[in-house]
C-alpha positions in Angstrom: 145.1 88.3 -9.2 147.2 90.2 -6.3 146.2 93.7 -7.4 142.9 94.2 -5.0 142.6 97.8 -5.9 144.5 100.6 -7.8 143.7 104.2 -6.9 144.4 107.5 -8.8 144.2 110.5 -6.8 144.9 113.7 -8.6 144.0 116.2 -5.6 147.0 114.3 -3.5 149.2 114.0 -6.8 149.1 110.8 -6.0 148.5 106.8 -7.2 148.1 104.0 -4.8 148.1 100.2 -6.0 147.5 97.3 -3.0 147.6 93.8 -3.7 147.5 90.3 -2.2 150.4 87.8 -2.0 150.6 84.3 -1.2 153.4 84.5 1.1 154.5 85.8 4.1 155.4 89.6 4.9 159.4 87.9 5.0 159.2 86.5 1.7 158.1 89.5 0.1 160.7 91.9 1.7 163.2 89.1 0.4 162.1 89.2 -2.8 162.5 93.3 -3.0 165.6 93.1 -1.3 167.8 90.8 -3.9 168.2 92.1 -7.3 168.3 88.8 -9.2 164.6 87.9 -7.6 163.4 91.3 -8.1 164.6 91.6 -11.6 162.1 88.4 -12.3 158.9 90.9 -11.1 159.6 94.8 -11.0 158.9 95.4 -15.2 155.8 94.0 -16.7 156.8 90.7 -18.5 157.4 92.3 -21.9 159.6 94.7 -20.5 161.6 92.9 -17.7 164.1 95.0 -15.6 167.5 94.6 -15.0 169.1 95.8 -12.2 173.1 96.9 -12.2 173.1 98.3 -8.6 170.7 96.9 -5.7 170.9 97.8 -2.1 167.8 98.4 0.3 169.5 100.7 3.7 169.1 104.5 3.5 171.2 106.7 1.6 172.0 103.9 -1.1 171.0 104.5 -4.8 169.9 101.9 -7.5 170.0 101.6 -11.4 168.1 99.7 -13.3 166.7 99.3 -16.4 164.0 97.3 -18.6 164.1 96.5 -22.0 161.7 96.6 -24.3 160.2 93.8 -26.9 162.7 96.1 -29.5 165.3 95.8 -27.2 164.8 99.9 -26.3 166.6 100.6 -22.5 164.3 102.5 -20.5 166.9 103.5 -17.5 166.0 104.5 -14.1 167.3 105.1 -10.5 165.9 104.8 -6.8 167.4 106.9 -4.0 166.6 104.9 -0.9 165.0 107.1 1.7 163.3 104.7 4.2 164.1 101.5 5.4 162.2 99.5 7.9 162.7 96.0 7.3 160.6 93.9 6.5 157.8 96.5 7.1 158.2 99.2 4.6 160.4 101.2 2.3 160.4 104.5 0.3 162.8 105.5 -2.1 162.8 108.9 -5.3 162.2 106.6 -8.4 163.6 109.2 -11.4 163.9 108.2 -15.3 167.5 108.3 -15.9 169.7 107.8 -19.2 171.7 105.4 -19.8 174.7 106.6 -17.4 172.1 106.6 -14.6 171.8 110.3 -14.7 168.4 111.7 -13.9 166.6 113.2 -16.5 165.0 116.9 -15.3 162.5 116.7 -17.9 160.6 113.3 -16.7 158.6 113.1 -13.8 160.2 112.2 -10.1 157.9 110.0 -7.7 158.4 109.8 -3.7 157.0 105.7 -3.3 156.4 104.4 0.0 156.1 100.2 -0.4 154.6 99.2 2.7 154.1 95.3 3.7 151.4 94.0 6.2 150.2 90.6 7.6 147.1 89.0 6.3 145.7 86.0 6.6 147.0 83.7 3.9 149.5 86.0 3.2 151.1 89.5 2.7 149.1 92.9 1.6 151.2 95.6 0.0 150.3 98.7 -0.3 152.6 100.6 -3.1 152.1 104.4 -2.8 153.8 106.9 -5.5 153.2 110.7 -5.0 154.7 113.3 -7.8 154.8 116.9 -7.6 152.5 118.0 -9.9 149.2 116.5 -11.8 151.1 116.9 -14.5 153.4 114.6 -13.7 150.7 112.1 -12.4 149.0 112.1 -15.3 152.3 112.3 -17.3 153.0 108.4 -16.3 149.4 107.3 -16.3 149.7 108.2 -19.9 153.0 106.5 -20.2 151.1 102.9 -18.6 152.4 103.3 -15.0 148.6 101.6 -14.3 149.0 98.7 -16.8 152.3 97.9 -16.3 152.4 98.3 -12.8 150.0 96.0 -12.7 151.0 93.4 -14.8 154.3 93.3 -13.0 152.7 92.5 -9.6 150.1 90.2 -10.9 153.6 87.9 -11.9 154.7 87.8 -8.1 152.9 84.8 -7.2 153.6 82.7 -9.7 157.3 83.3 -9.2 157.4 83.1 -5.6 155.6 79.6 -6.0 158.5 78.7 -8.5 161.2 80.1 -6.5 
């Protein structure tokens, strides 16, 4: 499984998953740069994401959304802070409705994705901070953990498809 280790850190406000991949740090940053590849590994597979607006450079903002087994939209947006390709990224990732508007009442996260050479492969390290403990726990409660996980355990498989 790529997840090596997932930690929750309430005294930082923050929850930090790494994992392993099977390819190298290029194929990854690919892979979170085009929408149509990322839509097949950003939502756990019973939710999978769609993604109307895609761009990885500073300043841009992205929707997306993933449905639910019900067919429920769960909508959300990234503002792009960071980019140093193929080395890292951070980005705001807010719940949104479904005209992409954030909504106040739902936690924000400041995420830093950050890609380094191993042998064999690539190891991420996927960093969200929120503002509060609150909030933390707030999407821990929701299954940030699960389906985090879940979504990155499906990279693999799809790069070795792709």
């Amino acid at each position: 499984m790529p997840v090596t280790d997932i930690t929750k850190d309430p005294e930082n406000l923050s929850l930090t998953i790494t994992a392993e991949f099977a390819a190298p740090v290029e194929r990854i940053w690919e892979m979170y740069a085009d929408p149509r590849q990322l839509e097949k590994v950003f939502g756990p597979p019973t939710y999978p994401a769609t993604f109307v607006r895609h761009e990885l450079r500073p300043g841009a903002t992205t929707h997306y959304f993933m449905t639910s087994p019900e067919g429920e939209k769960f909508c959300g947006l990234m503002r792009i802070t960071e980019v140093q390709e193929p080395e890292r990224f951070a980005f705001e990732d807010a719940f949104a409705d479904e005209s992409f508007t954030p909504v106040d009442s739902m936690p924000v996260s400041v995420n830093v994705y950050a890609f380094t050479p191993v042998e064999g492969g690539t190891r991420a390290v996927y960093t969200s901070t929120y503002a509060s403990q609150e909030a933390l726990q707030q999407v821990l409660d929701m299954g940030m953990e699960e389906g985090s996980r879940e979504a990155m355990d499906q990279i693999d498989a799809f790069l070795a498809a792709a």
